[in-house]
C-alpha positions as CSV (number, residue, x, y, z in Angstrom):
1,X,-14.8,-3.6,-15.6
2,X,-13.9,-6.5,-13.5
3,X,-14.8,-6.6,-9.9
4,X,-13.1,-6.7,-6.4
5,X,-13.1,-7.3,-3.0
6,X,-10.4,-6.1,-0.7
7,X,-10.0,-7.0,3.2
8,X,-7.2,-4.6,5.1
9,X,-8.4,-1.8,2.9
10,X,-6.8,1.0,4.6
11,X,-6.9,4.1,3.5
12,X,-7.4,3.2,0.4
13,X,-3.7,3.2,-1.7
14,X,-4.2,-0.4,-3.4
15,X,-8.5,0.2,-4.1
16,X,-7.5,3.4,-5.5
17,X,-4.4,2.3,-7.6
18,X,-6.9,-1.3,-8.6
19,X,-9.8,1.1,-9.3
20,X,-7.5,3.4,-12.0
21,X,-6.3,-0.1,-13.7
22,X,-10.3,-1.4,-14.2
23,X,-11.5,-3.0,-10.8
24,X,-15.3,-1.8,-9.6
25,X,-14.9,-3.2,-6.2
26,X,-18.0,-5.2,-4.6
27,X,-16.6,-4.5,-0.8
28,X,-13.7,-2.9,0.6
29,X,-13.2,-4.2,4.3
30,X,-11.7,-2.2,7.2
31,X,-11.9,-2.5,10.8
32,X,-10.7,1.2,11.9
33,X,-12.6,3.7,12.2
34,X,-10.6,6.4,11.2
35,X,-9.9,4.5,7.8
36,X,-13.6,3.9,7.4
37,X,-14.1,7.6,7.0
38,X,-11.1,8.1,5.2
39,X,-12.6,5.4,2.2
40,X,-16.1,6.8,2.8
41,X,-15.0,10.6,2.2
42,X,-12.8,9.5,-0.9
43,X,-15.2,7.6,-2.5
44,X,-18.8,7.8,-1.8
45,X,-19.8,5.5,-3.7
46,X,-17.5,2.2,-2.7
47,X,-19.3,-0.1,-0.1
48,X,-17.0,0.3,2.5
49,X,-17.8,-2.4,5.2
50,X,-16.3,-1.2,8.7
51,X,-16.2,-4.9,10.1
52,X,-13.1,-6.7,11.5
53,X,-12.2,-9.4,8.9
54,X,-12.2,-12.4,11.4
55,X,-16.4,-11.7,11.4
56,X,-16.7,-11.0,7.4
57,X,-18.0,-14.0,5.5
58,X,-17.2,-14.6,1.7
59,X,-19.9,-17.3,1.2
60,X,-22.4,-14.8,-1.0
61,X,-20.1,-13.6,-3.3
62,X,-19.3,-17.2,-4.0
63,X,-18.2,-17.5,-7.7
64,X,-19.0,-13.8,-8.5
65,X,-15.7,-12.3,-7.6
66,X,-12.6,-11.4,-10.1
67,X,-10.0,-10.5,-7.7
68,X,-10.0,-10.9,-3.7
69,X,-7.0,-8.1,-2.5
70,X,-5.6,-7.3,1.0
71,X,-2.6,-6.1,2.3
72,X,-2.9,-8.3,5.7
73,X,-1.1,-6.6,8.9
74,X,2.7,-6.3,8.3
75,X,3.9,-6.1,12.2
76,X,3.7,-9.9,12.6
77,X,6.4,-10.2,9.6
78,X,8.2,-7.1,9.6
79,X,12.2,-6.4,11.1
80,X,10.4,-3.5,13.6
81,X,8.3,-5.4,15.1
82,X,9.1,-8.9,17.0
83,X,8.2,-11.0,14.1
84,X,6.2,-13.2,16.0
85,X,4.7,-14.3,12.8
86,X,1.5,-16.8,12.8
87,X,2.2,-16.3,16.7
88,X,0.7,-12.7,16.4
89,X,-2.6,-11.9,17.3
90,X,-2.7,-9.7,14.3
91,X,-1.8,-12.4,11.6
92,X,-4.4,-12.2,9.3
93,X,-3.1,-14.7,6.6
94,X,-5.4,-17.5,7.9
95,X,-8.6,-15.4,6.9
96,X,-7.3,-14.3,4.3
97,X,-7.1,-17.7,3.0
98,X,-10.5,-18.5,4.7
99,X,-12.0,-16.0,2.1
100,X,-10.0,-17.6,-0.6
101,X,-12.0,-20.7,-0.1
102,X,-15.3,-18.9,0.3
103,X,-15.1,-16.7,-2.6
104,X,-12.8,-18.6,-5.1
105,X,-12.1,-15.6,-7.1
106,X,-10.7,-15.7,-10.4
107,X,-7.5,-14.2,-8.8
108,X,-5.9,-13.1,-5.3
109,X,-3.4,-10.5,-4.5
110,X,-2.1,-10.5,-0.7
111,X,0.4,-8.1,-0.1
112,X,3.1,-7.6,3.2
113,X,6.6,-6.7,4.2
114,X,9.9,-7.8,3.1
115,X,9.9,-9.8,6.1
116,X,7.9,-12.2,4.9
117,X,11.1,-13.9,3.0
118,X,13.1,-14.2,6.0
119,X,14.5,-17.1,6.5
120,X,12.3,-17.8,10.0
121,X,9.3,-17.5,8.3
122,X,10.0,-20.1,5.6
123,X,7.6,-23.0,6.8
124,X,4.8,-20.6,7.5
125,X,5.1,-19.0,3.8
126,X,5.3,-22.2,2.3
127,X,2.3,-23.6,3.7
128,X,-0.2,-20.1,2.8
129,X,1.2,-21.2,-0.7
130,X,0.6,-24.8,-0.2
131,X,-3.0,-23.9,0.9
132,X,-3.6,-21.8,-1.9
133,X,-2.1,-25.1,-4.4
134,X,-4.4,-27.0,-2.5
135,X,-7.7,-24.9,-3.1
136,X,-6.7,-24.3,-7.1
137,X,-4.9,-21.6,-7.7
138,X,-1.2,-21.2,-9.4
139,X,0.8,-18.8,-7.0
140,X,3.6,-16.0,-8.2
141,X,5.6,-14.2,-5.8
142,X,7.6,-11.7,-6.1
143,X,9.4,-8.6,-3.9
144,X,8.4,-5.6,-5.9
145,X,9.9,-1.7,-4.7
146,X,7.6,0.9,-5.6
147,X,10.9,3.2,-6.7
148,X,10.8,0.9,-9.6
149,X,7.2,1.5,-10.6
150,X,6.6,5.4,-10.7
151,X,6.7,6.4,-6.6
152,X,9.7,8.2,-5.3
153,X,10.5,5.6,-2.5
154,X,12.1,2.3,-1.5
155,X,9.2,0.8,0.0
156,X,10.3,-3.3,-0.8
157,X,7.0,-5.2,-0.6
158,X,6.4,-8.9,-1.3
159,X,3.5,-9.6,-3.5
160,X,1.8,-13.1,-3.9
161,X,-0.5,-13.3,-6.9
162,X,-2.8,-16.3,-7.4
163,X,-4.5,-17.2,-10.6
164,X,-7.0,-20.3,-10.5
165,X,-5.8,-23.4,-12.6
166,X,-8.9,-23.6,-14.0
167,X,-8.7,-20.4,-16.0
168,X,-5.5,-21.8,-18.3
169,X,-3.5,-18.8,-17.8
170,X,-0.5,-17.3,-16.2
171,X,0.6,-14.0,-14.7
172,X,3.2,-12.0,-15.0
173,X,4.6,-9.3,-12.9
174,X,4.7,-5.4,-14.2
175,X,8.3,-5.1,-15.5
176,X,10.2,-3.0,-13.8
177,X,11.1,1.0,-15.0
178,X,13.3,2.8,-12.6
179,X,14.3,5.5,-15.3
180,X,10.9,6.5,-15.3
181,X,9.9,7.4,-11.5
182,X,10.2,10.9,-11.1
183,X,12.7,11.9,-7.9
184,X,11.8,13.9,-4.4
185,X,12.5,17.0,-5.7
186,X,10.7,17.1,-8.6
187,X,7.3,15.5,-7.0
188,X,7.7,17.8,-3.8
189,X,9.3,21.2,-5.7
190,X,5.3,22.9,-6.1
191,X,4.1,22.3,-2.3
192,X,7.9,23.2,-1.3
193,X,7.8,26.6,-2.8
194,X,3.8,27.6,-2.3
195,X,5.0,29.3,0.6
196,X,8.0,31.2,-1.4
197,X,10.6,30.4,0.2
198,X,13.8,31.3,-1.5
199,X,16.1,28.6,-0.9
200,X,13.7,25.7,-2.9
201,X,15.3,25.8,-6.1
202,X,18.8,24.6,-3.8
203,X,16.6,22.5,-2.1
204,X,15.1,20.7,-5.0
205,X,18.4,20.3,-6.4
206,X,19.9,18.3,-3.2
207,X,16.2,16.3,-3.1
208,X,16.6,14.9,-6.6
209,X,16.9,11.4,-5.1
210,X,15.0,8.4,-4.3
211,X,13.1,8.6,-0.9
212,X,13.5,6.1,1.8
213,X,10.5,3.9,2.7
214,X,8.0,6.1,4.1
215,X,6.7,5.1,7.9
216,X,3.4,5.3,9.1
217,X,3.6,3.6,12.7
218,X,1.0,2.4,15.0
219,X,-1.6,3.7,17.8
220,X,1.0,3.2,20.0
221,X,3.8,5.7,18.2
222,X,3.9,8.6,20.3
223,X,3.7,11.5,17.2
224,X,4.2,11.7,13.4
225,X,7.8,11.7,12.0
226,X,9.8,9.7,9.2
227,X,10.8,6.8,11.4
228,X,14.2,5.9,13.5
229,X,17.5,7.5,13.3
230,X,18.6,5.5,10.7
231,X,15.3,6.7,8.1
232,X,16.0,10.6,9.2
233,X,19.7,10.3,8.3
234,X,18.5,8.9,4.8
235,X,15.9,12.0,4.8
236,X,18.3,14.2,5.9
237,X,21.0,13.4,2.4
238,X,17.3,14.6,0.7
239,X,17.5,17.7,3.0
240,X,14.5,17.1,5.1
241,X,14.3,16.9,8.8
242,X,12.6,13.7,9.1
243,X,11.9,14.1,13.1
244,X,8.6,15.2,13.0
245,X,5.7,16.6,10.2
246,X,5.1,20.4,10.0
247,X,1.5,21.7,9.1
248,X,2.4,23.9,6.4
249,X,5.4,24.9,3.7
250,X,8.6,26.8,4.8
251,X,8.4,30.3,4.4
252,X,9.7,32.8,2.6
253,X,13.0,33.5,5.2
254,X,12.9,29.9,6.1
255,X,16.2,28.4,7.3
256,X,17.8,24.8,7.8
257,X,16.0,21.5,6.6
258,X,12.1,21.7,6.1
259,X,9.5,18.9,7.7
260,X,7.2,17.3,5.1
261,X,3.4,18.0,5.5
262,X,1.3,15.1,5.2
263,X,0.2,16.6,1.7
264,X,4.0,15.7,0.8
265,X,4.1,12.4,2.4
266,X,1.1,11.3,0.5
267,X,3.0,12.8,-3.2
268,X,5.6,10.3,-2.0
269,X,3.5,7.5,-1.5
270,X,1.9,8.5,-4.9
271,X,-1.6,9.6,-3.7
272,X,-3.3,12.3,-5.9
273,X,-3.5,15.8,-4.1
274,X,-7.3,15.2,-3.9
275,X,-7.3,12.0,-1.7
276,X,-8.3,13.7,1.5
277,X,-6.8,12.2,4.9
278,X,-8.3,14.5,7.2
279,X,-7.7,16.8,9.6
280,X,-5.6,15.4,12.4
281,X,-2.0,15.0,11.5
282,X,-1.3,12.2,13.7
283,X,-4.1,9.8,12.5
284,X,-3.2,11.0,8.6
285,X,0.3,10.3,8.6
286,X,-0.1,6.9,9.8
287,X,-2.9,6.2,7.1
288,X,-0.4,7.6,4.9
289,X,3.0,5.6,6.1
290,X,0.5,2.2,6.1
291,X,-0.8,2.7,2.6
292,X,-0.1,0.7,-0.4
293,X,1.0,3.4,-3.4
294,X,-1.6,3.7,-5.8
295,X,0.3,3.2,-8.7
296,X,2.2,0.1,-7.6
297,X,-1.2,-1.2,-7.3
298,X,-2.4,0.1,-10.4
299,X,0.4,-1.8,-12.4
300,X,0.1,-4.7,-10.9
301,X,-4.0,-4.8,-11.2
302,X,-3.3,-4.2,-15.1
303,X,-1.6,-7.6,-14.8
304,X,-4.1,-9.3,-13.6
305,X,-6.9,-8.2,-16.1
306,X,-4.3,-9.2,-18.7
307,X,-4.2,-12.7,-17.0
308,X,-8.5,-12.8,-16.1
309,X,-9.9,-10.1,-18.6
310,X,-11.5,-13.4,-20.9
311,X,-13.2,-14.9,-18.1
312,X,-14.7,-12.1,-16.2
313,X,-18.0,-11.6,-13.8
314,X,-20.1,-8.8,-13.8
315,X,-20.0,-5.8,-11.6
C-alpha cells in the first residue's frame, strides 16, 4: 500500500474512499472535536491527530510521504458564503502549501468548492498553482461532480492534483460514468420502507433521480435540513421535504413527503451503513453535508497510484 497524510480530514469521506483505493494513512489531521471522535470510532486504528493545521508540522515525514490530501475550508470560496477568499480567516490554502514544502510527497490532492473557478478568484488560484510549479510538482485541475462517479448527487467540486516532476509521470482524472450511479430511489428504497410504509414503492418511483448537492452547514446553522428554498424545491421534485431531518422512517399510515434520516443523507453522500456519525442529529448531519463521498475519492486515489505506484515509500 502507499501512504497518506490528510489535513481537513473531516469526518472522514475522502480517508475512507483513499483508504478502499490502497492509501494506509500516516496522519489524518482535524481540528474539531466532534470529527475527532467521529475518525477515532470509525477507525481505531488511523492516527487521528486532533490539532489545528496552522500548528501541525510536516518536517518529519519529510520524503516519506506518497500523497498529502485535504479538502481545505470551502466558506472562503463558496457562492453561500461572502467569498472573501485569501481575505478569510479560515483560508487554509497557504498551509496547505506550507506542508507541500515540508513533506514533498510524491503527490497532493486539495480539494474545494466550485467557487474556486470564479472569475474573482483567478489571481489567487493562479498563484497556489504557481507555488506548487515553483516547489516541483506538475498540477491538473479539474471540476469533478460526484453524480458522475457512483453517488446519487450533484455535488460539483474542483480538484487539483499535483504530481512531482521528478517522478516522469502524468495523471489523469477518473473518466467519467454517469450511466452507472444508481438514482435516489434505488439507494434510499430499503431504509424508506423498514418502517412499512405503504406508499414507498410510489415513492421510489418519483425519487428515481439525481439528488441535489447535499448541505451540511456550519456551527452557526440554526438545525439540520437540506439547505435553502431553492435545494428543498429540488428535494421536493424527488418527494422529500427537505426542511428539516426526521429521526426515523415513515410509517406504515405515513402521509405527504418523508424527511431523510441522517442514515439516508450519508447513502447519498455514499458512506457505507456502518460509518457511524453519532448520536446527535445536528452535529451528524453537518459531518455528513461537509464530507467528501467516499467513492469520488476512491476513484480518484486509484488515479494516483496509477500515476506514483513505481516510486512508492513504505507504510
Amino acid at each position: 500500500m502507499l501512504n497518506s497524510i490528510e489535513i481537513c480530514a473531516g469526518a472522514g469521506g475522502q480517508a475512507l474512499g483513499l483508504e478502499q483505493a490502497g492509501f494506509c494513512h500516516l496522519a489524518l489531521v482535524e481540528y474539531e472535536k466532534e470529527y475527532c471522535s467521529c475518525l477515532k470510532q470509525n477507525r481505531p486504528e488511523w492516527n487521528v491527530i486532533c490539532q489545528d493545521v496552522r500548528e501541525f508540522g510536516g518536517n518529519d515525514y519529510y520524503g516519506k510521504v506518497d500523497l498529502l490530501a485535504g479538502g481545505v475550508p470551502c466558506p472562503p470560496f463558496s457562492i453561500a458564503g461572502q467569498q472573501r477568499g485569501a481575505d478569510d480567516e479560515r483560508d487554509l490554502f497557504p498551509h496547505m502549501l506550507r506542508l507541500v514544502r515540508e513533506i514533498n510527497p510524491k503527490a497532493v490532492m486539495i480539494e474545494n468548492v466550485r467557487g474556486l473557478l470564479d472569475a474573482k478568484f483567478h489571481d489567487y488560484r493562479t498563484s497556489i498553482l504557481e507555488k506548487l510549479d515553483d516547489f516541483g510538482y506538475n498540477t491538473y485541475v479539474k471540476l469533478i461532480n460526484a453524480s458522475d462517479h457512483g453517488v446519487p448527487q450533484l455535488r460539483p467540486r474542483v480538484i487539483i492534483i499535483g504530481i512531482r516532476k521528478d517522478l516522469n509521470t502524468t495523471f489523469n482524472f477518473p473518466e467519467p460514468s454517469p450511466d452507472k450511479t444508481p438514482l435516489v430511489g434505488d439507494v434510499l428504497f430499503e431504509l424508506m420502507a423498514s418502517n412499512g410504509w405503504r406508499h414507498v414503492d410510489d415513492w421510489r418511483k418519483k425519487a428515481l433521480k439525481i439528488a441535489p448537492t447535499v448541505v451540511g452547514g456550519s456551527k452557526k446553522h440554526g438545525g439540520p435540513d437540506l439547505g435553502p428554498t431553492r435545494a428543498r424545491k429540488a428535494w421536493a421534485e424527488l418527494g422529500i421535504d427537505g426542511k428539516g431531518i426526521a429521526n426515523d422512517s415513515p410509517s406504515h399510515d405515513f402521509e405527504g413527503m418523508p424527511r431523510l434520516t441522517p442514515r439516508m443523507l450519508a447513502r447519498v453522500q455514499g458512506f457505507p451503513d456502518s460509518w457511524s456519525f453519532g448520536t446527535k442529529k445536528t452535529a451528524a448531519c453537518r459531518m455528513i453535508g461537509n464530507a467528501f463521498p467516499p467513492p469520488v475519492a476512491e476513484q480518484i486515489g486509484l488515479q494516483i497510484i496509477k500515476a506514483i505506484s513505481n516510486v512508492s515509500t513504505d507504510c
